[in-house]
N, C-alpha and C positions, 0 to 999 in steps of 0.2 A: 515456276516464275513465268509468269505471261512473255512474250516478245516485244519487242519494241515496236511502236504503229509506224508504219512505214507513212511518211508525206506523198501528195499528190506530188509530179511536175507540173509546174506551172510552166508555161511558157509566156518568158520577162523578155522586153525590150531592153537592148545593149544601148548602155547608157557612158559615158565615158568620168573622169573624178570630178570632174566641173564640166558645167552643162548650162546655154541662155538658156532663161525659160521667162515665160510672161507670166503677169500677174492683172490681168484685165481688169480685174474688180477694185484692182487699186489705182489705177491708171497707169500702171507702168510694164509700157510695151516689152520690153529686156532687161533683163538683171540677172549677171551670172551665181548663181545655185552648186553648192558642193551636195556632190551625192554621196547620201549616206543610208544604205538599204537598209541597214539594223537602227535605225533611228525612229523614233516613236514619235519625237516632238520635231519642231524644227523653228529656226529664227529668223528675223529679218535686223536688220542692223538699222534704225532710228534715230532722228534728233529733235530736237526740242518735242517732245512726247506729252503732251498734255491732255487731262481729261476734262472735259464739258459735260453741260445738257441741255439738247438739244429738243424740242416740243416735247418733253418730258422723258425723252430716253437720255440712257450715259450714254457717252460716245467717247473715243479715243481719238485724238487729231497727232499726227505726225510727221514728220517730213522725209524721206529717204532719196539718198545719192544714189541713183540704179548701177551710174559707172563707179569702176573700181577706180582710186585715186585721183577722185573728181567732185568737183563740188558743184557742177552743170550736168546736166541738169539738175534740178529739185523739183521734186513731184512733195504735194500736196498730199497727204490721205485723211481718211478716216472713216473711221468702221461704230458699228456699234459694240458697246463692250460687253463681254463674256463674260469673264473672267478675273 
């Protein structure tokens, strides 16, 4: 029976269970992030989520509260759609 492959160590940045982090491309400077290292996917929390098209691409338009228990600010997004 073969052995089992032993993994490289990586050396990971200590991260704490909740973390700000930016999302520039969305324009939103801080929004706290639960860290989840076994996680493949990950979410953003949204409101009024609507799809358009825009000079012939979909796009996705959304709004998101960066603060927790707050409805101030509201950032504006939108991306083009994936998926």
């Amino acid at each position: 029976m073969p052995s089992p492959r032993k993994r490289k160590s990586v050396a990971r940045p200590a991260v704490g269970w909740r973390e700000w982090v930016g999302l520039p491309g969305l324009g939103i400077d801080g929004i706290k992030a639960k860290i989840d290292t076994g996680a493949r996917t990950s979410a953003l929390h949204a409101v009024r989520v609507r799809a358009d098209r825009i000079d012939g691409i979909d796009v996705v338009r959304f709004d998101v509260h960066p603060l927790q228990r707050s409805t101030r600010p509201l950032v504006n997004c939108q991306l083009a759609l994936v998926d």
